[in-house]
PyMOL commands that place a pseudoatom at each C-alpha (Angstrom):
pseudoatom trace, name=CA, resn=UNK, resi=1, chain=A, elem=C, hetatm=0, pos=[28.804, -2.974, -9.338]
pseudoatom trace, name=CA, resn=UNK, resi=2, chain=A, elem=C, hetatm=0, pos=[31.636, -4.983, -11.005]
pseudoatom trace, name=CA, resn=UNK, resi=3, chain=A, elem=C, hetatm=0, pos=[30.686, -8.327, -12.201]
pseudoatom trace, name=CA, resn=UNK, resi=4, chain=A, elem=C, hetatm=0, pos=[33.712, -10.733, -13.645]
pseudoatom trace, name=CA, resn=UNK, resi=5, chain=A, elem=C, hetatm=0, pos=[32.984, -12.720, -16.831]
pseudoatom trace, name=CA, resn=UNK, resi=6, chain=A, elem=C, hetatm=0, pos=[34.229, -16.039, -18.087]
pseudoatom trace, name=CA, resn=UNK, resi=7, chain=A, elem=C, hetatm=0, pos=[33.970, -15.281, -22.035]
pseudoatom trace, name=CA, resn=UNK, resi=8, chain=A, elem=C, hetatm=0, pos=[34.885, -17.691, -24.339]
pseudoatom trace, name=CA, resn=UNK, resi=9, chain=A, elem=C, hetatm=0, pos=[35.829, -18.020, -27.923]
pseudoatom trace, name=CA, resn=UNK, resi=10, chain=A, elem=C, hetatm=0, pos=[38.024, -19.384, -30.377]
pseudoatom trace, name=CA, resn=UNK, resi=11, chain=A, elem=C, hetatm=0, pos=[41.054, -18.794, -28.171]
pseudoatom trace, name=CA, resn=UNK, resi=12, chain=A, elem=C, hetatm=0, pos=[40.189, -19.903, -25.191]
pseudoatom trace, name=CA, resn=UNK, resi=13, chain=A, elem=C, hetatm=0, pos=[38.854, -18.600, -22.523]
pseudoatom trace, name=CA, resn=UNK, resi=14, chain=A, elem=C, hetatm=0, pos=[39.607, -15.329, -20.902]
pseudoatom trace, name=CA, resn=UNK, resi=15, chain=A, elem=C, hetatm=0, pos=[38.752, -13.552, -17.657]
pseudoatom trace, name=CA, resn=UNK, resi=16, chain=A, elem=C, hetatm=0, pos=[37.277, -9.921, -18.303]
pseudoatom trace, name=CA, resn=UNK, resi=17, chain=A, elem=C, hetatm=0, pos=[35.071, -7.259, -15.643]
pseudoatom trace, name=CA, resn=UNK, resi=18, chain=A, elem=C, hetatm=0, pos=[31.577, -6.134, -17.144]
pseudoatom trace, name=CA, resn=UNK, resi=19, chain=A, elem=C, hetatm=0, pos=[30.030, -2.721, -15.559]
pseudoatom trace, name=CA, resn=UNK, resi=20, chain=A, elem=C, hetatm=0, pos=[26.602, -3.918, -14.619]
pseudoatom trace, name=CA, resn=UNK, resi=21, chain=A, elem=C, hetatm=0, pos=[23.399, -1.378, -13.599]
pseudoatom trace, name=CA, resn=UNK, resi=22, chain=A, elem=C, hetatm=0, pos=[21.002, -2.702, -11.253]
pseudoatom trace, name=CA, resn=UNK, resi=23, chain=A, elem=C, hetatm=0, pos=[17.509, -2.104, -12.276]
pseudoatom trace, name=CA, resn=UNK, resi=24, chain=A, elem=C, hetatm=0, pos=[14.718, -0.924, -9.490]
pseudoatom trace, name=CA, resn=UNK, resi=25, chain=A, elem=C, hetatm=0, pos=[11.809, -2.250, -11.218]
pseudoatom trace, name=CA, resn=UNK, resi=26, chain=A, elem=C, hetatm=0, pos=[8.868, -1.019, -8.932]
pseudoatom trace, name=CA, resn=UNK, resi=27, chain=A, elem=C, hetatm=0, pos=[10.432, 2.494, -9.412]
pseudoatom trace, name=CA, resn=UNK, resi=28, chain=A, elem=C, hetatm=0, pos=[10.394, 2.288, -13.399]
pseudoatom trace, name=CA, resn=UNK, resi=29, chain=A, elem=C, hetatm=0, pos=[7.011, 1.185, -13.705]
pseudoatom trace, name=CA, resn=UNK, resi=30, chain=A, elem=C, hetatm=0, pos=[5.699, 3.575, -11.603]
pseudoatom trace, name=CA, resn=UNK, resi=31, chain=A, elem=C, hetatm=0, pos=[7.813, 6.318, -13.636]
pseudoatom trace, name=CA, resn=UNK, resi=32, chain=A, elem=C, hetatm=0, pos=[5.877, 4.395, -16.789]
pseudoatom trace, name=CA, resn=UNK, resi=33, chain=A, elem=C, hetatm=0, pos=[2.514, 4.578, -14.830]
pseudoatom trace, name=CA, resn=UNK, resi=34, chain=A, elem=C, hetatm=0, pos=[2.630, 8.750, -14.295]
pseudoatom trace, name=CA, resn=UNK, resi=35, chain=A, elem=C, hetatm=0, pos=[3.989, 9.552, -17.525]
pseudoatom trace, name=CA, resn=UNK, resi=36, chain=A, elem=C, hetatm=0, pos=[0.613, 7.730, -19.398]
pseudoatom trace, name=CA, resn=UNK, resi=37, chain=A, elem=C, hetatm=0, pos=[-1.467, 8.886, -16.943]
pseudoatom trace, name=CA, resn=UNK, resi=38, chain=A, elem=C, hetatm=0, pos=[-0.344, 12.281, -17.883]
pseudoatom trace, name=CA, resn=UNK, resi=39, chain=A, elem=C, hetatm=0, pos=[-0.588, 11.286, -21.464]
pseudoatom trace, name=CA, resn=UNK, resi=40, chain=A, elem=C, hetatm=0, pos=[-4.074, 10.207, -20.765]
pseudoatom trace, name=CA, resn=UNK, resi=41, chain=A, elem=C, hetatm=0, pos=[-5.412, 12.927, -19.344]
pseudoatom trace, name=CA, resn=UNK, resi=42, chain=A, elem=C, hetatm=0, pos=[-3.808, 15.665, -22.427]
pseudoatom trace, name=CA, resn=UNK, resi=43, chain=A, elem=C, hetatm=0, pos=[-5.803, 13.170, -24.355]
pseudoatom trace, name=CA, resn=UNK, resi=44, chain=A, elem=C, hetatm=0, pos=[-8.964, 13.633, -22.120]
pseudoatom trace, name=CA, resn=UNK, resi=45, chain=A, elem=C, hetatm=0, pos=[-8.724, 17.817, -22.168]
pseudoatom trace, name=CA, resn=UNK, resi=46, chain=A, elem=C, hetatm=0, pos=[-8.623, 17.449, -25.934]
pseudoatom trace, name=CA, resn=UNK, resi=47, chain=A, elem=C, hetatm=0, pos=[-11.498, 15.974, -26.302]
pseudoatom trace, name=CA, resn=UNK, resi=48, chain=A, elem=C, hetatm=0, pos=[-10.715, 12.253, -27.423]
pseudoatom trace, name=CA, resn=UNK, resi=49, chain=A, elem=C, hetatm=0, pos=[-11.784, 9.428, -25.496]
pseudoatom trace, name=CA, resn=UNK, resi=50, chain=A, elem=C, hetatm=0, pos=[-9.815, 7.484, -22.809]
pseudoatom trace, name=CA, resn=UNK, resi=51, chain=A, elem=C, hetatm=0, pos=[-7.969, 4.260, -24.344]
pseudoatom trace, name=CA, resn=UNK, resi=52, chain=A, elem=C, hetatm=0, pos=[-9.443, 1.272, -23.429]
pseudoatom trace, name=CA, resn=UNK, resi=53, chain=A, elem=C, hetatm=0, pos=[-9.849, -2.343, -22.402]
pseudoatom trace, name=CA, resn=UNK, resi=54, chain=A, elem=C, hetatm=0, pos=[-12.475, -4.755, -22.875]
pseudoatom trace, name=CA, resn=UNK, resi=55, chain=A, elem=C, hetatm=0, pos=[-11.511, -8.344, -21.492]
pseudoatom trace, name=CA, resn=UNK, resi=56, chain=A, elem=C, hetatm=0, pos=[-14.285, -11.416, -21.931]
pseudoatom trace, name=CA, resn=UNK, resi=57, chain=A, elem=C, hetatm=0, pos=[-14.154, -13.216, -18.625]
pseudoatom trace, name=CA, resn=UNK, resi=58, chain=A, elem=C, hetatm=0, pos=[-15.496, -16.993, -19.390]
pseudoatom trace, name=CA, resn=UNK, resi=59, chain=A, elem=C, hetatm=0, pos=[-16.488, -18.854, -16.392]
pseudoatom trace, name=CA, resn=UNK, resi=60, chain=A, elem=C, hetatm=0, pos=[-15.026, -18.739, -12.730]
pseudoatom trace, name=CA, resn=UNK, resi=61, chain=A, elem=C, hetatm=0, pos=[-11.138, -19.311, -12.794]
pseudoatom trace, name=CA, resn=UNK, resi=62, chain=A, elem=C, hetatm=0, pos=[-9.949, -18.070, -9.930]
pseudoatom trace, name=CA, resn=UNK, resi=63, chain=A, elem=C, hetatm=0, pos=[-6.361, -16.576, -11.076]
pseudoatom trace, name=CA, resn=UNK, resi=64, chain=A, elem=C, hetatm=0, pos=[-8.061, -15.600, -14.273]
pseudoatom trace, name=CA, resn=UNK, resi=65, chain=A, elem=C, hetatm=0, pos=[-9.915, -13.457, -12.045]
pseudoatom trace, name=CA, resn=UNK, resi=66, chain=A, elem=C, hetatm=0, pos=[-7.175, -11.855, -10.429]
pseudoatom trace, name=CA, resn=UNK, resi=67, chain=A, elem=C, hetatm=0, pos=[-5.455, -11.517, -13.640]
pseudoatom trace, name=CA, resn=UNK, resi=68, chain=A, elem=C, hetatm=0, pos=[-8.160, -9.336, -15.094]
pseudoatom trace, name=CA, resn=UNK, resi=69, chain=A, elem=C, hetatm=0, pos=[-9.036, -7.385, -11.173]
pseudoatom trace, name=CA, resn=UNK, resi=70, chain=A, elem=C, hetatm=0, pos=[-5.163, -6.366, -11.549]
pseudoatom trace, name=CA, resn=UNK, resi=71, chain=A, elem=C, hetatm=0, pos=[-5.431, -4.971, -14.820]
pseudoatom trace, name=CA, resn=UNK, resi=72, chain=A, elem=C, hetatm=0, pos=[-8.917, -3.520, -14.215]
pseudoatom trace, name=CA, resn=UNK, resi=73, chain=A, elem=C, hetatm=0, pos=[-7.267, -1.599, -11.700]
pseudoatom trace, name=CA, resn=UNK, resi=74, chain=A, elem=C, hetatm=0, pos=[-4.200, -0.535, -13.655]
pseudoatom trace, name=CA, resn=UNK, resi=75, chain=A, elem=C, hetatm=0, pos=[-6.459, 0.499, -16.020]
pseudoatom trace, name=CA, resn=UNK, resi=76, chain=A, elem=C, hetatm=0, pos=[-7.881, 2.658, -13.698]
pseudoatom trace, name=CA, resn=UNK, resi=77, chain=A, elem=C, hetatm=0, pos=[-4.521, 3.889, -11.935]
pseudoatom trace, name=CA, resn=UNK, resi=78, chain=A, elem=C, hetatm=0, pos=[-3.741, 5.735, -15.393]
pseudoatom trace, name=CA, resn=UNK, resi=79, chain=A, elem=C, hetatm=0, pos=[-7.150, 6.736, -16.634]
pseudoatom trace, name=CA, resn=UNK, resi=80, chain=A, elem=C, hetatm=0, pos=[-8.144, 4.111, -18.903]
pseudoatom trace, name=CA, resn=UNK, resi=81, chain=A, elem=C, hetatm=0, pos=[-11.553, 2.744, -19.386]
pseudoatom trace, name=CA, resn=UNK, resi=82, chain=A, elem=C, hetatm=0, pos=[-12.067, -0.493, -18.828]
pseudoatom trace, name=CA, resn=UNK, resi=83, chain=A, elem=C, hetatm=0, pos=[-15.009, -2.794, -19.355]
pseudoatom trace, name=CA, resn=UNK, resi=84, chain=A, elem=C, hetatm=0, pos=[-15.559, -6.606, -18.315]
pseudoatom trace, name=CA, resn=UNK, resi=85, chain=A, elem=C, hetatm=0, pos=[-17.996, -9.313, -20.023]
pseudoatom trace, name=CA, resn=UNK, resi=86, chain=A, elem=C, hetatm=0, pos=[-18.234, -12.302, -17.745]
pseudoatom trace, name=CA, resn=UNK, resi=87, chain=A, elem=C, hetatm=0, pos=[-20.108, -15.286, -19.355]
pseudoatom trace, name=CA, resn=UNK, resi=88, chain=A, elem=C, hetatm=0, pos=[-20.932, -17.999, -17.325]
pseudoatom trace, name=CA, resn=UNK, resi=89, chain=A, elem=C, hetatm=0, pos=[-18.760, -21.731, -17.901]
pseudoatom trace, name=CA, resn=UNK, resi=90, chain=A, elem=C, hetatm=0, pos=[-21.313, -23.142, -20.194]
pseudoatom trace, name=CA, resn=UNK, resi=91, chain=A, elem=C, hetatm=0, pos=[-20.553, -20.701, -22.831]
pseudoatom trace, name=CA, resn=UNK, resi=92, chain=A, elem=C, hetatm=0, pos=[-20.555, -22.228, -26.004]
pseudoatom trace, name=CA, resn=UNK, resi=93, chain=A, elem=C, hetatm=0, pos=[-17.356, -21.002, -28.319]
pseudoatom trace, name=CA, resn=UNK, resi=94, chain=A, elem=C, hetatm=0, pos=[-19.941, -20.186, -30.855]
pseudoatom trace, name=CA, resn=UNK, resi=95, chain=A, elem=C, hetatm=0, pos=[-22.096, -18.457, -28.365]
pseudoatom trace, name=CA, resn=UNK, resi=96, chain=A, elem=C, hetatm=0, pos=[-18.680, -16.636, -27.653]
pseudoatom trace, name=CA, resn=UNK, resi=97, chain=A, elem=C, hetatm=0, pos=[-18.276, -15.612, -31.406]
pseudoatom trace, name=CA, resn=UNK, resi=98, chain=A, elem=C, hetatm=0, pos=[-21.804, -13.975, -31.778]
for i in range(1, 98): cmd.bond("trace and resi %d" % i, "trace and resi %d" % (i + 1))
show_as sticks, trace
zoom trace
């Protein structure tokens, strides 16, 4: 793909043509995806522990709640654990804290 550039300067302004790479970004993350869930798993068969994720869910936000189901399950995709503390609405920052 050839893009054409307006780039200015101190002389003006002159015409030049860029290479540009177009990016598939479902395909990368999924190439991301496999290679830690192979990572993961050497870690497993060497006896470590799985990385994790705790996330502290207060009250009932709705797209909070998706936000922490999708990365539950990501977690899950590539072998992490993953835990979840949901506290009802009422909870008290210092409540929180302890």
């Amino acid at each position: 793909m050839r893009l054409l550039a307006m780039i200015g300067g101190a002389q003006g302004t002159r015409n030049t043509t860029m290479t540009a790479r177009l990016l598939d970004g479902k395909t990368i993350a999924a190439d991301i995806r496999e290679q830690l869930q192979k990572r993961v798993k050497e870690r497993v068969a060497g006896g470590l522990r799985p990385p994790g994720l705790a996330v502290v869910l207060v009250g009932q936000n709705a797209a909070s709640q998706v936000y922490v189901r999708n990365k539950r399950n990501a977690c899950e995709a590539v072998g992490f654990y993953s835990e979840l503390h949901a506290l009802p609405g009422e909870t008290t920052e210092a409540a929180l804290l302890a």
